[in-house]
N, C-alpha and C positions, 0 to 999 in steps of 0.2 A: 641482342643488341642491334640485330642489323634492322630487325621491325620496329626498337624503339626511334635509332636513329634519324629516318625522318619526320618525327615529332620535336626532334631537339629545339627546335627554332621557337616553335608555340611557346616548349615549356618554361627556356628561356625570357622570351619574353613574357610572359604570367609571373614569371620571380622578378622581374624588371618592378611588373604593375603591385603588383600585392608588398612587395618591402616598401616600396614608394609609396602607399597608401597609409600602411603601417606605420612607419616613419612620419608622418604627415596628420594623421590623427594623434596619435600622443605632444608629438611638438609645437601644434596652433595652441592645444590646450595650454601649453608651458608657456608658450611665445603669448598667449593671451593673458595669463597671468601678468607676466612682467611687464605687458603693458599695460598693466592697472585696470583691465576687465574686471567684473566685478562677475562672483562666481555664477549668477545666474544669466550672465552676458556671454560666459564662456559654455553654458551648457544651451542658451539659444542660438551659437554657434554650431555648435555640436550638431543640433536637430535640423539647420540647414542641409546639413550634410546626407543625414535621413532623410531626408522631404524629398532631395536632387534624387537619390537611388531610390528610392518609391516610383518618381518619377519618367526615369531612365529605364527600369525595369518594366513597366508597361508599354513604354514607347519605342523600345530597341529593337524589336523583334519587326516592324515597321521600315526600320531606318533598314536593317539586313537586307530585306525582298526588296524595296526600293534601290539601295546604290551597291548593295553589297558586303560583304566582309573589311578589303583591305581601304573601302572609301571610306565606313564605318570605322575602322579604327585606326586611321590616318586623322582625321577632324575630331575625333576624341580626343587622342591623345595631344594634338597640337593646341585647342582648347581647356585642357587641364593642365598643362604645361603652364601657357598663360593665364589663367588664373593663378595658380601658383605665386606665378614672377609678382602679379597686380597686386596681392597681398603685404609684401613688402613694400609696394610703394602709398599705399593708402591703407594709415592704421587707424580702422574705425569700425567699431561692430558691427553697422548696419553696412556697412562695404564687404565684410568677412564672412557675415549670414550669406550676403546675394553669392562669392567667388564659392563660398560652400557646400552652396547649393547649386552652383554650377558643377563642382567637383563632381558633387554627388553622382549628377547625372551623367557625367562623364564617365566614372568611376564603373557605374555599371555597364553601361554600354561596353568601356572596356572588356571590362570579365565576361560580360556575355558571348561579345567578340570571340573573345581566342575561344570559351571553353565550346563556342558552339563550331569554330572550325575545326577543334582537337574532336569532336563529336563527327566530324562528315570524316576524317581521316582512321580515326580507331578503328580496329578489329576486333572480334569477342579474342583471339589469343592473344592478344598482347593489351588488351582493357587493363585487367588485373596489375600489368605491372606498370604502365599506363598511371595509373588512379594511384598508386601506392609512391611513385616518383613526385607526383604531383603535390600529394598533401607533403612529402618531404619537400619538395619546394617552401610551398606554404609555410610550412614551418621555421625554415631552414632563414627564409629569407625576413618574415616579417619579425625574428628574435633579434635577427642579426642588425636589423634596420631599428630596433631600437638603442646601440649600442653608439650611431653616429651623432646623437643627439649629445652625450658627454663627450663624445671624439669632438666637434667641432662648434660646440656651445649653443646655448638658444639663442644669443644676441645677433647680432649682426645681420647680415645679409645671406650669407652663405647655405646654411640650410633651405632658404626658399630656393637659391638658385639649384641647388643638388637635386634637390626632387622636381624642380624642372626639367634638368638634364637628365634624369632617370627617366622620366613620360616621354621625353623625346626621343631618348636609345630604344626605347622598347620599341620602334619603328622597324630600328636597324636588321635584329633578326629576322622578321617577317618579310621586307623589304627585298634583302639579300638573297637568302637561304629557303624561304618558300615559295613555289611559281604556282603551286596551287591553286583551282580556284570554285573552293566548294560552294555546293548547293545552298541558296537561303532555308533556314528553317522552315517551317510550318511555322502559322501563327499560334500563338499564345492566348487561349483566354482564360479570362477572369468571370466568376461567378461564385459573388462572397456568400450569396444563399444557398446556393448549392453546398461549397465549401462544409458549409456551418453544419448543412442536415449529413455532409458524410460524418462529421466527426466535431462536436462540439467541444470536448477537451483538449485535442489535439490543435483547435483554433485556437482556444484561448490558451492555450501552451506557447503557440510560438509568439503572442502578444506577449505574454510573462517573459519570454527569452527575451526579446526586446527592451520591455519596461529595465530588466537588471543588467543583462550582459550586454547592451549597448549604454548603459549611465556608466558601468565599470570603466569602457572602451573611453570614453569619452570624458569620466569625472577622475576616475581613477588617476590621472596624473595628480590633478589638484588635490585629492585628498592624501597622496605621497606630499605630496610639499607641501599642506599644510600640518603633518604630523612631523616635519624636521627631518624629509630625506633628503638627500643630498639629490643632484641629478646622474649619477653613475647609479644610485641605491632607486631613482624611480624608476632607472631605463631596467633595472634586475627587478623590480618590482613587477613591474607592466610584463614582461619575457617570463617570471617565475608563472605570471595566471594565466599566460597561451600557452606555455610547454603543458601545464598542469590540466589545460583542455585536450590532450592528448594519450592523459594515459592510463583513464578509466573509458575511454571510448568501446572499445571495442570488449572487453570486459561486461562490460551494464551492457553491449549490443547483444551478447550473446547469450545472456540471461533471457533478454526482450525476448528473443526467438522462442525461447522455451518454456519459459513464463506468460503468466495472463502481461501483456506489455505494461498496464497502468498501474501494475507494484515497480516496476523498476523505476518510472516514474516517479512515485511515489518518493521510493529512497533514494532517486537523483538527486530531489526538490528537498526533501531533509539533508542530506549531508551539505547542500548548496546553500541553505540559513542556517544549518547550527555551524559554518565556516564563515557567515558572513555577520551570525552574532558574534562571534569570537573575535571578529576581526573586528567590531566597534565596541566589545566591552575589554576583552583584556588582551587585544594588540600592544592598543596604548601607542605609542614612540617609538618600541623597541625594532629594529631592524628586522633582525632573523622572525620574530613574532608576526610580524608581518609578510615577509617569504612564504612563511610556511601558511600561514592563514590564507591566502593569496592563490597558492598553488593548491591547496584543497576546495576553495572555492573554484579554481576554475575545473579540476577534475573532475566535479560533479555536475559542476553550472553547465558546462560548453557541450557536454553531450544530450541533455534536452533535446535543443532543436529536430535532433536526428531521431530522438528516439518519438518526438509528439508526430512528427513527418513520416514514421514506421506508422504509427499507431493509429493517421490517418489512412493510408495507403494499404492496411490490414481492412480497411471498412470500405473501402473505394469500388467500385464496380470496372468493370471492362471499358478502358476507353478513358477513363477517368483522373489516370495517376500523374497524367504531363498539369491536368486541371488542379491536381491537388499541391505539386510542385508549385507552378507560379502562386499557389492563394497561400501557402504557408510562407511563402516568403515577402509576400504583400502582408499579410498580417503580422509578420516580424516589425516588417519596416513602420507599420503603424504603431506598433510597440516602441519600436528605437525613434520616433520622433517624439512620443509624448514622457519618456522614461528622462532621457538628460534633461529637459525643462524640468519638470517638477524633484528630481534630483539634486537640481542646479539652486534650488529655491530654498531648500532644507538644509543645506552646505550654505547658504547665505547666513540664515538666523541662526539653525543650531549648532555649526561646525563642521569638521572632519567625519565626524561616528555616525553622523545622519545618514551619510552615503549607503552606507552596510545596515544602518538598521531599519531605513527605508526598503534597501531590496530584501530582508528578512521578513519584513512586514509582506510584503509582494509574494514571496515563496509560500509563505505561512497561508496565506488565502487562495492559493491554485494548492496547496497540499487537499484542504479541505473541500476543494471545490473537488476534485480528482477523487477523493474518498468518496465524496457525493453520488460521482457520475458511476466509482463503480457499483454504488446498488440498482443504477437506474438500465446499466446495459447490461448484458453477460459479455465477457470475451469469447472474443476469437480464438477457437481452437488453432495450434502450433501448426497442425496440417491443414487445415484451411486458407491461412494466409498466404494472400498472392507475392510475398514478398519476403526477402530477411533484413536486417537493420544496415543502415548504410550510414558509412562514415559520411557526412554531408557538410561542403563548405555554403556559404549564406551569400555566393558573391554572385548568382544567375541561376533562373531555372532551369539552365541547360545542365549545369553540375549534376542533377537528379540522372540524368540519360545518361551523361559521362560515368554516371558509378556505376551504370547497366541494371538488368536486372536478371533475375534467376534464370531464367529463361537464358539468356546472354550468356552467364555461366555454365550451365549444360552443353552450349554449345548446339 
């Protein structure tokens, strides 16, 4: 305890940013509803929000070595704060895209923030327990943050101001309790042809994570409300498919290790459409029908990323793994911009069921693309690989170094 304790401050504040974000992504969606957005208004919404953290995630790394850490994320957060607050006072899509897209980039800058100062402060002995606190964070925080949305209603004013005041406490830990003042990172590049020639599956994996598990993040409320849930039954909705991204992770990770990785794949990418067919053919209305559909799609869907991000980093050369980090997360973000539009368009004409059998359609053509790629490459043998499967959050490519790597674990 006494080596996790001065981390308390970061981790603190990271449950501050990530419920606030969480909280804030399901409630525009809701809050755009009820103000008579029209669903494909609420999904170019959405992809504002993608565009800003596309955006932020290239440029953070910049803003670090120029003013620093706590300048860095002092004017984020006071920034996303504000916007926040503007939203309530101007209700208008094309006002709600631009504060979205500022979010966005706020958003990331944040997370990159702390995770890259919890990164100068870790140790390989206390990483492990480090990273395992953390995704309980994570978790802990973004379920709970969806449970204020029935606590204090979509209407009114209130919610916007709460997760303003959340962006702006998340100051306070850091502020107070850390005098630290770590190193800027190295910079971060980008190189999509490169990316592409280490691992062509594994790129178009994390575009497919994007295209489905961010229209889910983002349509997914609308499609609870327009099936006849209540707002307690969307906030248990929305909490059943993140807890359910939790708890085939490491299960299918540990398969990956010892398996050719692109069968685990495989049967990630099938249990994640025949859950997301079920979920538009015979859910229907029913509540618990939909819990449970929900939480199997996410148990399968949400570990993807990590496992397409093993499975490039099994092919990556020396020098290469910080490059493969930012470009799967660049190509996520590509993915989460063009996924809630076209999402958002097929929940216009054809309803509720299009959400889920749009991303069925999506899984069903990376299954077959992945059967493809495995006759075109052989795998990686289990002892060859420079790496084992890493639980992975999608919120900086500093997270990748924060989980450490083997090497790290040896000690």
């Amino acid at each position: 305890m006494s080596q996790i304790r001065p981390l308390i401050p970061l981790l603190v504040t990271a449950g501050i940013l990530i419920g606030g974000n969480g909280l804030q992504g399901t409630f525009i969606s809701l809050r755009a509803s009820q103000e008579g957005f029209s669903t494909s208004l609420i999904g170019i919404v959405g992809a504002g929000y993608n565009i800003g953290f596309a955006i932020g995630c290239i440029y953070v790394t910049r803003m670090l070595r120029a003013i620093g850490h706590i300048r860095t994320f002092s004017a984020m957060a006071a920034i996303a704060a504000s916007s926040s607050i503007a939203m309530a006072l101007v209700i208008d899509p094309s006002f709600w895209f631009g504060m979205r897209l500022v979010s966005g980039i706020c958003f990331a800058s944040l997370f990159a923030t702390v995770e890259s100062w919890l990164n100068a402060k870790v140790t390989n002995s206390n990483r492990a327990r480090t990273l395992s606190i953390y995704r309980l964070v994570d978790l802990g925080s973004v379920t709970a943050a969806q449970y204020m949305i029935p606590g204090v209603g979509i209407g009114g004013f209130q919610l916007f101001a709460i997760i303003s005041m959340a962006l702006t406490l998340s100051l306070v830990p850091i502020s107070l309790a850390d005098r630290s003042k770590p190193v800027a990172p190295e910079a971060i590049r980008f190189d999509v042809r490169k990316l592409w020639n280490i691992s062509p599956l594994a790129t178009i994996g994390c575009i497919v994570v994007g295209l489905t598990n961010a229209s889910f993040r983002s349509l997914g409320p609308i499609y609870a409300e327009q099936i006849g849930l209540s707002v307690t039954q969307i906030a248990s909705f929305m909490s059943a498919g993140i807890v359910g991204g939790v708890v085939l992770q490491y299960p299918l990770g540990i398969y990956s290790d010892r398996l050719d990785r692109r069968v685990i794949i495989l049967v990630a990418t099938l249990g994640s459409a025949l859950a997301a067919l079920y979920l538009a053919i015979f859910a229907g209305g029913n509540e618990w029908r939909n819990f449970v559909g929900i939480f199997v799609f996410g148990a399968f869907a949400m570990p993807l990323y990590s496992l397409c991000s093993a499975h490039a980093n099994d092919h990556a050369g020396e020098g290469e793994h910080a490059l493969v980090s930012a470009g799967m997360l660049f190509f996520w973000s590509a993915g989460a911009i063009i996924g809630p539009l076209f999402a958002s368009v097929l929940l216009d004409h054809f309803g509720p069921q299009a959400l889920f059998i749009y991303t069925a359609v999506i899984l069903v053509a990376f299954m077959a693309y992945t059967a493809l790629r495995m006759t075109a490459r052989a795998p990686v043998p289990a002892e060859a690989r420079s790496g084992r499967f890493r639980n992975l959050l999608r919120t900086s490519a500093f997270f990748t170094k924060l989980a450490g790597s083997d090497k790290d674990d040896r000690g």
